[in-house]
C-alpha positions as CSV (number, residue, x, y, z in Angstrom):
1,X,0.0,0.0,0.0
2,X,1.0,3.4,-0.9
3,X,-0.4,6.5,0.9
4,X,0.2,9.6,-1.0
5,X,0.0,12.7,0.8
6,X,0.5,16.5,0.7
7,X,-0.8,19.7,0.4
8,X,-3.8,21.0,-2.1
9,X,-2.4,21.4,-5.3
10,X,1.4,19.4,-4.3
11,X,0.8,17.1,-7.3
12,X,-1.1,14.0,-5.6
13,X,-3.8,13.5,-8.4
14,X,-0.6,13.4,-10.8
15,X,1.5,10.9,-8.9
16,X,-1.9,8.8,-8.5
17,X,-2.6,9.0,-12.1
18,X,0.4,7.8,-13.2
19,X,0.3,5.2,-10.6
20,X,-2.8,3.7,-12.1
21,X,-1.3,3.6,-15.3
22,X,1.7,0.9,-14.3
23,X,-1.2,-1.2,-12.6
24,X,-1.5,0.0,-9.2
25,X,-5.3,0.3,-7.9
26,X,-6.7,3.6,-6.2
27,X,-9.3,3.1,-3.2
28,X,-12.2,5.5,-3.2
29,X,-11.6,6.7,0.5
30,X,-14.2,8.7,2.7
31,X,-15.1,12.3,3.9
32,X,-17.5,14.3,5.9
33,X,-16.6,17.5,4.0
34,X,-19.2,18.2,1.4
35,X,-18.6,17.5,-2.3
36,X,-17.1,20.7,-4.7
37,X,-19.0,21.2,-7.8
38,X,-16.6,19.0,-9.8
39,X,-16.6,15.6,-7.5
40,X,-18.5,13.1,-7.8
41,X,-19.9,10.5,-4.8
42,X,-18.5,6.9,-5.4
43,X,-15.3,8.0,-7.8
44,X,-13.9,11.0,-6.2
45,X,-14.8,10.1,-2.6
46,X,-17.9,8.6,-0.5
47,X,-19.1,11.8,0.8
48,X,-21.2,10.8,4.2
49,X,-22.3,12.5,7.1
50,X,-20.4,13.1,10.5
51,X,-23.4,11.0,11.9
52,X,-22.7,8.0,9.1
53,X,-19.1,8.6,9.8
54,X,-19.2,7.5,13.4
55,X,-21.4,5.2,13.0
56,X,-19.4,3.3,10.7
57,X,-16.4,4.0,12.9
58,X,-18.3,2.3,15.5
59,X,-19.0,-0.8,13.8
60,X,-15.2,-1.1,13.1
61,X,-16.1,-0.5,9.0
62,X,-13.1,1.8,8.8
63,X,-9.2,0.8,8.4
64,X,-8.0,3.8,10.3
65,X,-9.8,7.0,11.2
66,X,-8.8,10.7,12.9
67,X,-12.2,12.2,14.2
68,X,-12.0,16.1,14.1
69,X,-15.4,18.2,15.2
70,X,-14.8,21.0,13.1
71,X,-12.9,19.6,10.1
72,X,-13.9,17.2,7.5
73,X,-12.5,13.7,8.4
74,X,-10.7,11.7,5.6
75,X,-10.8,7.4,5.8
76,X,-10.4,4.1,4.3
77,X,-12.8,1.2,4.7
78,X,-10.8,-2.1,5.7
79,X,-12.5,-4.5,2.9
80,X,-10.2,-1.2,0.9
81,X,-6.5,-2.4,2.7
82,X,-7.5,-5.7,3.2
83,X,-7.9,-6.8,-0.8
C-alpha cells in the first residue's frame, strides 16, 4: 500500500494518475466534507455525514480514522486495505 500525501495542489492526483497507469489500484476513501462542484460521490470520494461517519467507525467499517469536530475527516474502509 501506498499512501500519498500532501498539500492541495502538491501534485497527488498526478502521482496517482500515473500510478494507475503501471497497474497499481486507487481506493475511493471517505469524507465528511461536502462534495465541490466537480466531485462526484463513489469515484472522487464517499461523501457521508459526520453521523454516518461515526457510526461506521463504530461498527469497526473503517481501516483507520482521525475524528476532528470542526474539520472534515478523511478514511479508508478495511474490505479497501485488506484486498
Amino acid at each position: 500500500m501506498l499512501l500519498l500525501c500532501g498539500k492541495s495542489c502538491a501534485g497527488k492526483d498526478t502521482i496517482q494518475k500515473e500510478l494507475i497507469k503501471i497497474g497499481m489500484k486507487s481506493v475511493v476513501t471517505y469524507t465528511t466534507r461536502p462534495p465541490r462542484n466537480y466531485e462526484t460521490d463513489g469515484i472522487t470520494y464517499h461523501f457521508i455525514s459526520k453521523d454516518e461517519f461515526l457510526k461506521k467507525k463504530e461498527e469497526g467499517f473503517f481501516a483507520e480514522t482521525t475524528f476532528y469536530d470542526v474539520l472534515p475527516n478523511y478514511t479508508s474502509q478495511k474490505s479497501d486495505i485488506d484486498t
